[in-house]
C-alpha positions, 0 to 999 in steps of 0.5 A: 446888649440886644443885637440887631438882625436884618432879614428878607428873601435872601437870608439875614445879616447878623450884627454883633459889633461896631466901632461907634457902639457904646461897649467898643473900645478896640479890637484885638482879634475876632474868633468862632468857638464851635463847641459840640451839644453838652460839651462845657468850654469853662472856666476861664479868667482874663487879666485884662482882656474884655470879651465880647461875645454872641451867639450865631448858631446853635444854643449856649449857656454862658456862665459868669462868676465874679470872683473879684473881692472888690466887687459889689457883686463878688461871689455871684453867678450869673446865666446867660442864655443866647442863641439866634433866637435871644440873639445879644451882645454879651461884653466880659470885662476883665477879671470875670471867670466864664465858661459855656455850654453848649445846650440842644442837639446842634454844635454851637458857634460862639463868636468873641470879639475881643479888646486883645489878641489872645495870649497864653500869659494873659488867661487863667484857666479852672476846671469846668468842675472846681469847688472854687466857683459854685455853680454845677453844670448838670441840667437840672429839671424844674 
């Protein structure tokens, strides 16, 4: 969801979400996760939490993978970029593995804006490096 930014003289406002939006359902908590330049913060799973997440400093590669045998987009991976610059909402629905990197030479802040305070009972964790999810995070030249 592209988000809206409003500048002038003084600074700028940054909107990430709001109550009457269309991907709002509840709140559960807000957070800032500052992670350092090549530094992986993945994988992650959500039993029933949805996050919702963008980016208001720095650069960051959010990673999905749907590892859901239901799903018509099982096995897939997807990439997304966000920053200021390509500054979006990215909502997670539950059940969704995602991981992030932080890309460029300044710590990034990612702030989620979850459905569900944060519980120890309700994530699954994977190592950034797990053959059961197939993506590398290497850079990788083109």
């Amino acid at each position: 969801t592209p988000l809206r930014q409003i500048s002038d003289e003084r600074g700028k406002v940054m909107h990430m979400l709001r109550e009457d939006s269309a991907v709002f359902s509840r709140f559960g908590e807000i957070y800032f996760s500052c992670t350092y330049p090549g530094v992986v913060k993945a994988w992650h799973l959500h039993k029933n939490m949805t996050l919702n997440y963008a980016v208001i400093s720095g650069h960051v590669k959010l990673v999905l993978y749907d590892g859901r045998e239901e799903s018509k987009t099982q096995g897939e991976c997807q990439e997304i970029f966000l920053s200021p610059e390509n500054y979006l909402l990215v909502t997670v629905p539950p059940k969704i593995w995602n991981g992030f990197k932080c890309v460029g030479n300044e710590t990034a802040i990612l702030a989620n804006c979850s459905t569900l305070p944060h519980s120890n009972d309700e994530i699954i964790r994977a190592d950034p490096k797990t053959k059961d999810i197939p993506y590398e995070w290497n850079l990788i030249h083109k």
